[in-house]
C-alpha positions in Angstrom: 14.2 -17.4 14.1 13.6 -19.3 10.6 10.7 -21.0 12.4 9.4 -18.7 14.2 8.8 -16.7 11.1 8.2 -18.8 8.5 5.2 -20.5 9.7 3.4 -16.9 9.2 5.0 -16.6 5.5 4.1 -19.7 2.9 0.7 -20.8 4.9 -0.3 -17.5 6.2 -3.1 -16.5 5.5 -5.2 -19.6 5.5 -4.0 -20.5 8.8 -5.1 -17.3 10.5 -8.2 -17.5 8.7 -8.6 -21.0 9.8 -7.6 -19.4 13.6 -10.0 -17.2 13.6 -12.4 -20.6 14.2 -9.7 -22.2 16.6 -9.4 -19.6 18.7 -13.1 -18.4 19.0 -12.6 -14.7 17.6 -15.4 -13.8 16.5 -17.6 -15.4 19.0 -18.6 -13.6 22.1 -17.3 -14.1 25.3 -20.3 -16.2 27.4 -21.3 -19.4 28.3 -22.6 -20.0 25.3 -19.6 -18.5 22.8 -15.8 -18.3 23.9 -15.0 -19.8 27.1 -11.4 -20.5 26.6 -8.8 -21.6 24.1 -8.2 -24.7 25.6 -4.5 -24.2 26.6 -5.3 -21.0 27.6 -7.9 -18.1 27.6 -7.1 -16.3 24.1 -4.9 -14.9 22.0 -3.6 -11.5 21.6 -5.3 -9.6 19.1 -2.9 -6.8 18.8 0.0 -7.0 16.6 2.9 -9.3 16.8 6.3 -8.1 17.9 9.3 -9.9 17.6 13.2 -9.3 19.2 15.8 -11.1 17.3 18.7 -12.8 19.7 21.9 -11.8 20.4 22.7 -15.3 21.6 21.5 -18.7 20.1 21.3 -22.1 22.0 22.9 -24.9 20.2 23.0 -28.0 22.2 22.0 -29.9 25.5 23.7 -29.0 28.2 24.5 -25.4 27.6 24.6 -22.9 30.4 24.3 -19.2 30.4 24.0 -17.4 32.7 21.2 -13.9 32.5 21.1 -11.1 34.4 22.9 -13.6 37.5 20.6 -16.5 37.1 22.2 -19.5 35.6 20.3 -21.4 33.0 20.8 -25.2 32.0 18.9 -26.4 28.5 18.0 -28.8 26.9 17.0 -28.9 23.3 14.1 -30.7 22.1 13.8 -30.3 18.3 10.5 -31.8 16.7 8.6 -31.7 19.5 5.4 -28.9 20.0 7.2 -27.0 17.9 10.1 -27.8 14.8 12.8 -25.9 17.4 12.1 -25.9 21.2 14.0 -26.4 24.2 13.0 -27.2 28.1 15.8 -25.4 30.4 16.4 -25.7 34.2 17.4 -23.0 36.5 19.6 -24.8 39.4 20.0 -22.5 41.9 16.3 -21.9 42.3 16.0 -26.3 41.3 12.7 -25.0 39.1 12.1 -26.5 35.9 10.7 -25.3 32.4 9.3 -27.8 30.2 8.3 -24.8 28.0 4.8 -26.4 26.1 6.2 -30.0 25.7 4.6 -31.0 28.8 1.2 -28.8 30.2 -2.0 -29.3 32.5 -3.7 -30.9 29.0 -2.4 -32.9 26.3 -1.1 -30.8 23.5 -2.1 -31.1 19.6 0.2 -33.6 17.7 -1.9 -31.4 15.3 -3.2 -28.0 15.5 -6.9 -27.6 14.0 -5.6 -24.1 12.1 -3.1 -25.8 10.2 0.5 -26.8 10.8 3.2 -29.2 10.2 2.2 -32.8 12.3 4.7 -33.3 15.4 6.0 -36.9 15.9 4.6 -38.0 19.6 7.4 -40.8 19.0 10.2 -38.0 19.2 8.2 -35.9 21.7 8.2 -38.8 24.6 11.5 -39.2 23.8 12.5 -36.0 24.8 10.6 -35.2 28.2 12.2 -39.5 28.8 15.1 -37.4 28.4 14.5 -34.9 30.5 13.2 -37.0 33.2 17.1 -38.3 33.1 18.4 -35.1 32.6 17.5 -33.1 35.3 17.0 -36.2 37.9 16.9 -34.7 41.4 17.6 -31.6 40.5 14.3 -29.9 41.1 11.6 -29.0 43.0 9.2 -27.6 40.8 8.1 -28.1 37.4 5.9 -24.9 35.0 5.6 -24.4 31.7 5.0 -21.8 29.2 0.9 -21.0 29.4 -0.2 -23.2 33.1 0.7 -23.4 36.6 3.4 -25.3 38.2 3.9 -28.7 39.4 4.8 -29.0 42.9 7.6 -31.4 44.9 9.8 -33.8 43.0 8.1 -36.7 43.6 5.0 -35.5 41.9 6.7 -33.9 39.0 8.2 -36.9 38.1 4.7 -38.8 38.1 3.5 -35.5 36.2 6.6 -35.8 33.5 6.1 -40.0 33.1 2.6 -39.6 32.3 2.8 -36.8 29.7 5.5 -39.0 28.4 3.3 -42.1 28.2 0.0 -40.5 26.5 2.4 -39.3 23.8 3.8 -42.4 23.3 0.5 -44.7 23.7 -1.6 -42.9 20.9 1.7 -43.0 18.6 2.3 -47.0 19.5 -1.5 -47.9 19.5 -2.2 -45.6 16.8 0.3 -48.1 14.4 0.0 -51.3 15.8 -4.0 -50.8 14.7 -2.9 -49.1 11.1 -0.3 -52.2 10.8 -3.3 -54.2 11.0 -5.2 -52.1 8.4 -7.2 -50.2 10.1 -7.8 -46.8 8.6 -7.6 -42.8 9.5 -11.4 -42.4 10.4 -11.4 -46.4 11.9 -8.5 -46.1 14.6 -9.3 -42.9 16.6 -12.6 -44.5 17.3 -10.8 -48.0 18.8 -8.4 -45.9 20.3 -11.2 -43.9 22.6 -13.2 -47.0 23.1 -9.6 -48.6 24.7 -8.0 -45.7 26.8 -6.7 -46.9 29.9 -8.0 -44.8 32.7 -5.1 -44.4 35.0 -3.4 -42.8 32.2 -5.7 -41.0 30.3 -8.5 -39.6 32.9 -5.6 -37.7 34.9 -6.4 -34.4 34.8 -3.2 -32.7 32.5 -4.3 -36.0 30.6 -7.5 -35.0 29.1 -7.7 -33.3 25.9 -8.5 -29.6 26.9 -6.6 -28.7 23.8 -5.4 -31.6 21.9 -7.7 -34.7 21.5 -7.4 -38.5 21.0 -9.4 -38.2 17.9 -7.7 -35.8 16.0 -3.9 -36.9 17.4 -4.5 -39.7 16.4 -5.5 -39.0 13.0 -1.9 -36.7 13.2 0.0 -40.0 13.8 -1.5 -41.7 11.1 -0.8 -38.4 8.8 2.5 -38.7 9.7 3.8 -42.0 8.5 0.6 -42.8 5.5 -0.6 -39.0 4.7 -4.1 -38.7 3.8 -5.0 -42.0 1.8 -6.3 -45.0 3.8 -5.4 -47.1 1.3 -9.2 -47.7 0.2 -9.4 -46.4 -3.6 -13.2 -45.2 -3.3 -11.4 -42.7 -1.4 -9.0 -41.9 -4.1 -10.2 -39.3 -6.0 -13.6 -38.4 -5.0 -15.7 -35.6 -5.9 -14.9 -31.9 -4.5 -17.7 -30.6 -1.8 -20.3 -28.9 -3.8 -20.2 -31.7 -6.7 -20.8 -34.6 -3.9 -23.4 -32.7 -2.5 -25.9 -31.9 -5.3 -25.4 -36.0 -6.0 -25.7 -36.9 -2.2 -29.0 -35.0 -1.9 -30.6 -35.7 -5.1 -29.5 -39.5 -4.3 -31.4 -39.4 -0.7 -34.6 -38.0 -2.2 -34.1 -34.0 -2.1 -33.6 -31.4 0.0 -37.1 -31.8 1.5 -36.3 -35.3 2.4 -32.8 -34.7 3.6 -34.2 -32.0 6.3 -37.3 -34.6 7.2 -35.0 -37.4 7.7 -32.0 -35.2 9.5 -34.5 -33.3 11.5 -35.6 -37.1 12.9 -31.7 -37.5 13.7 -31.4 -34.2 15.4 -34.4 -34.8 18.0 -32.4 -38.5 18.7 -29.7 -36.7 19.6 -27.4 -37.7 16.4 -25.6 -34.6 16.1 -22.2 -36.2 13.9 -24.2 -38.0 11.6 -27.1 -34.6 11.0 -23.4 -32.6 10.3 -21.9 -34.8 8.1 -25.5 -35.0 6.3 -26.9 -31.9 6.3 -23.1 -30.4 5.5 -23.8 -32.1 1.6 -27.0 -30.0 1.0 -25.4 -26.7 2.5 -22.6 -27.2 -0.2 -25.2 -28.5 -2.8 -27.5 -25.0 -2.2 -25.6 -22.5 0.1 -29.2 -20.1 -0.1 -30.9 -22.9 1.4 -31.8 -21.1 5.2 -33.4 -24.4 6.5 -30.0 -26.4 5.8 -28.0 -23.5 7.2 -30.0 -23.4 10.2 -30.2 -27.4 11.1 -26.7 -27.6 10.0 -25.8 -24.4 12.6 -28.0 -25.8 15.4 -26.5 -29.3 15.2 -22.7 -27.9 15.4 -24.0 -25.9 18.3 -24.8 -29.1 20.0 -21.6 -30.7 19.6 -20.2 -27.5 20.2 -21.2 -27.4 23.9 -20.2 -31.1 24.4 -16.8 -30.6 22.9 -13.9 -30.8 25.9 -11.4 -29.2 24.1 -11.5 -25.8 23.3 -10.6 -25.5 20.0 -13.3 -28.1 19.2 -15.8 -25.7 21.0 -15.2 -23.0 19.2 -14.5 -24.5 15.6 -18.0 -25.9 15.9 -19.4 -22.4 17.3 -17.4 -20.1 14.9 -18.7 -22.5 12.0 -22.2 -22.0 13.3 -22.5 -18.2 14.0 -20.8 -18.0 9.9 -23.8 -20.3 8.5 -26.1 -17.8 10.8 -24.6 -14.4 9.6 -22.3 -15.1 6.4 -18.6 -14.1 6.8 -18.1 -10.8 8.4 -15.0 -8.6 7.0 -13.1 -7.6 10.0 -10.3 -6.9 8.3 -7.1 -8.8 7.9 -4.8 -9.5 11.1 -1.3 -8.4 10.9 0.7 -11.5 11.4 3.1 -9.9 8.8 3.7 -6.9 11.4 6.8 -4.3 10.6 8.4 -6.7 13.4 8.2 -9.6 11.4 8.5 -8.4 7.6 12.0 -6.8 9.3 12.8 -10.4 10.4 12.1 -12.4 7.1 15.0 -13.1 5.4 15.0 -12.4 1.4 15.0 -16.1 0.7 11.2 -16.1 2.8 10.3 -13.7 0.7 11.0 -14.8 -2.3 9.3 -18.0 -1.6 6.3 -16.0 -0.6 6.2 -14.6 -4.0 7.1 -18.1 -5.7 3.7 -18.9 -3.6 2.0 -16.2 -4.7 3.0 -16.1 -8.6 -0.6 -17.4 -10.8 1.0 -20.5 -12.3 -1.8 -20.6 -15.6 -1.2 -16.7 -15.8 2.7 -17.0 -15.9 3.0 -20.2 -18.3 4.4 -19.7 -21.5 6.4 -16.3 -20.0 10.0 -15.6 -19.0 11.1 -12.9 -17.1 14.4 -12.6 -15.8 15.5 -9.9 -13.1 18.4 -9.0 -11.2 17.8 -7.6 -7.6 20.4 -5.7 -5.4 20.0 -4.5 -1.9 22.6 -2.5 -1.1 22.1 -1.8 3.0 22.5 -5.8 3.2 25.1 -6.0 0.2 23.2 -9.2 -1.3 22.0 -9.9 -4.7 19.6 -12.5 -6.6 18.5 -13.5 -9.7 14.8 -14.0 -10.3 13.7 -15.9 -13.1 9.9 -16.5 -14.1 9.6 -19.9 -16.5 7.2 -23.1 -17.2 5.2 -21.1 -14.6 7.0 -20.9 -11.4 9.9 -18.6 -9.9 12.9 -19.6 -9.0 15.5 -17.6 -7.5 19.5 -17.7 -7.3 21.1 -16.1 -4.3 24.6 -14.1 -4.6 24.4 -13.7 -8.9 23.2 -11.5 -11.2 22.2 -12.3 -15.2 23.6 -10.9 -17.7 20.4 -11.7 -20.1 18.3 -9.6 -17.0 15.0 -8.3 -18.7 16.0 -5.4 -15.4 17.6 -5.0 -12.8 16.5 -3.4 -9.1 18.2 -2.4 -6.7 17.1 -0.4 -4.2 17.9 -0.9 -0.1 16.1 -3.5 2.4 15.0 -1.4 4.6 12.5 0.3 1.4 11.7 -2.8 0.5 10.2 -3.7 4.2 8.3 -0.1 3.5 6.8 -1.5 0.1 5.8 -4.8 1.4 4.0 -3.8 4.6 2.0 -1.2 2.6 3.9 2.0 3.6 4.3 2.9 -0.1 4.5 1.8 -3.4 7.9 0.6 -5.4 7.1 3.9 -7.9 7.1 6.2 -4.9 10.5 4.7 -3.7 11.2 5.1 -7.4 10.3 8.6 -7.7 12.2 10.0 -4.9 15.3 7.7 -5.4 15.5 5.0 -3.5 15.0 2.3 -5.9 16.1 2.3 -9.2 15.5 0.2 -12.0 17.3 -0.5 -15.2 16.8 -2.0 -18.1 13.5 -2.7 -19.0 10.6 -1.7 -16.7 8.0 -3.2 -18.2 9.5 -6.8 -17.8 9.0 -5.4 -14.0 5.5 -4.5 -13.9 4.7 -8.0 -16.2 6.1 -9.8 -13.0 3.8 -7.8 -10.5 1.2 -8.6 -12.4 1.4 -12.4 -12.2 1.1 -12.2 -8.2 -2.0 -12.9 -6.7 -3.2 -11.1 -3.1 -5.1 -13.3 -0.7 -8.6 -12.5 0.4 -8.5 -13.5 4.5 -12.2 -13.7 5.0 -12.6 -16.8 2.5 -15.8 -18.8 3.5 -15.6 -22.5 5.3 -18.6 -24.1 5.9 -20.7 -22.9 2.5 -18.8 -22.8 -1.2 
């Protein structure tokens, strides 16, 4: 439950926005927009739900049995997701290697945004279920393809999964352990794949690629620096770009040159170029255009999906500017419900403007009495911090009102002064102190641009 929510709390806004791309929702659904998601058609675009459990799984081996079909899991922590689990269902020998093993290979990374899963610990897991559930099946499916027919073939099927994880996590060091950088190694690693491995059909990268895997590796053990100090501290976008084009002769001359590099079929080298004078001069149409023509091209050569329709959604933006569709709900009355205070409170933390809030300290006291639990809130050196179970004495004010209004406040339902007026919230002590903290938050704009300033 923690996981499943808090991915949509801290990083949620940015990584729907940056969805919208990986997904293709805004493009249209033809043969030259959307054709897939990669792992699967689409996704929903109707508003999350959510059931909490009744019953949690808590270690390997555990057996339940629901609605007279017995279950077996095994738990697979750190793998696709931070907590997952494969599970086998004996009496019908059919297994469920939920998304740790599929018809593509996965994203040690997802383009949208999200915390890097270790392939290390991920072959590890389905090794582990290859041992596991030895003999004990006759079919293999998982949560978004088709199955895997016959032992024989599902074992094949669950050794090679295992082994494209583990080669681009063990090539993907041994060529960093001899210094070879982020950008450097996904480009050996593709020159070197071995065939039989990585040409097998639930092999190829649908959905996940080598390139950007790799680069996930990498991130996970030596983060973003590659060591090279150039690459330090260098200038932000828009800066670069005014000194990258008046350092190759102009806009003028940029377009001449890129437009020579488009017609030879160079479309990475005209994006990475003609991406400097977009950011230098976002009203230049020429730029916009080349720039939207050349991620077009390597839009329709991309294999995987989200590569598609990143490059697509990117060009149909520098075409037609960003169009307000209005915010998606991932923060639907299912999931606000299922948030636990702390999330929230580290939502706010997140949202407090740190310049605005230096140099102030507010202290309040919140009760909820539905869920009997009580913190202290304290604004100072320009952050929040929070204190579960007390209250302060030295409280600038104190709220208490029940959870269930508070859910109504925060998905929009009504304001804290109508849930004020009509009694269910109070506040005591000094309001003001209440409505200084308010002020401090900031609200997040979804439709942000991407490929322009």
């Amino acid at each position: 439950m923690e996981y499943a929510i808090s991915e949509n709390v801290i990083a949620g806004n940015v990584m729907s926005r940056r969805a919208s791309y990986m997904y293709g929702n805004l493009l249209p659904k033809d043969p030259k927009g959307q054709v897939g998601a990669g792992l699967g058609q689409t996704t929903s675009a109707d508003v999350p739900t959510l059931i909490k459990p009744t019953d949690t799984i808590t270690h390997t081996g555990q057996r339940m049995v629901v609605d007279g079909l017995e279950i077996e899991f095994q738990l697979t922590p750190g793998t696709e997701a931070p907590a997952e689990m494969n599970f086998l269902f004996p009496q019908r020998r059919a297994l469920c290697m939920a998304e740790n093993v599929s018809h593509n290979m996965h994203n040690l990374y997802t383009l949208r945004g999200a915390i890097v899963r270790n392939p290390k610990v991920w072959a590890h897991y389905i090794n582990e279920a290859i041992e596991l559930f030895d003999g004990r099946y006759d079919a293999i499916f998982s949560s978004h393809h088709w199955p895997t027919w016959g032992a024989e073939a599902g074992v094949e099927y669950l050794k090679k999964q295992r082994d494209m994880y583990k080669y681009l996590h063990d090539e993907t060091m041994r060529l960093a352990n001899q210094g070879h950088t982020l950008l450097e190694i996904p480009e050996i690693v593709e020159s070197q794949l071995p065939a039989d491995l990585f040409n097998v059909w639930y092999n190829r990268g649908y959905y996940g690629t080598v390139s950007h895997n790799v680069k996930a590796v990498y991130q996970h053990y030596l983060g973003f620096f590659d060591g090279n100090p150039a690459n330090l501290h260098p200038l932000p976008p828009q800066e670069a770009g005014q000194k990258y084009v008046e350092f190759m002769g102009g806009a003028e001359n940029l377009l001449a040159k890129a437009h020579e590099s488009f017609d030879k079929g160079e479309y990475r080298w005209v994006a990475q170029v003609v991406n400097h004078l977009v950011f230098a001069d976002p009203d230049n149409k020429a730029a916009r255009d080349l720039q939207a023509d050349t991620l077009e091209q390597l839009g329709y050569q991309a294999e995987s999906g989200p590569w598609r329709n990143f490059y697509l959604s990117a060009a149909k933006e520098l075409r037609d500017g960003v169009i307000d569709l209005g915010a998606p709900k991932t923060a639907s009355p299912d999931v606000i419900k299922a948030m636990s205070l702390e999330m929230f409170f580290d939502l706010l933390a997140v949202r407090l403007i740190g310049p605005n809030a230096a140099g102030r300290v507010i202290i309040l006291n919140a009760r909820f009495t539905d869920s009997n639990e009580q913190y202290v809130l304290t604004v100072e050196n320009g952050v929040l911090n929070y204190a579960k179970g007390k209250q302060s004495a030295q409280a600038d004010a104190t709220l208490t009102m029940t959870r269930a209004a508070l859910n109504e406040v925060v998905l929009g339902e009504a304001t804290l002064a109508e849930k004020t007026a009509v009694g269910e919230a109070q506040i005591e002590g000094n309001p003001e102190k209440l409505l200084e903290f308010l002020s401090l938050l900031d609200t997040f704009e979804f439709w942000f641009n991407i490929v322009t300033p």
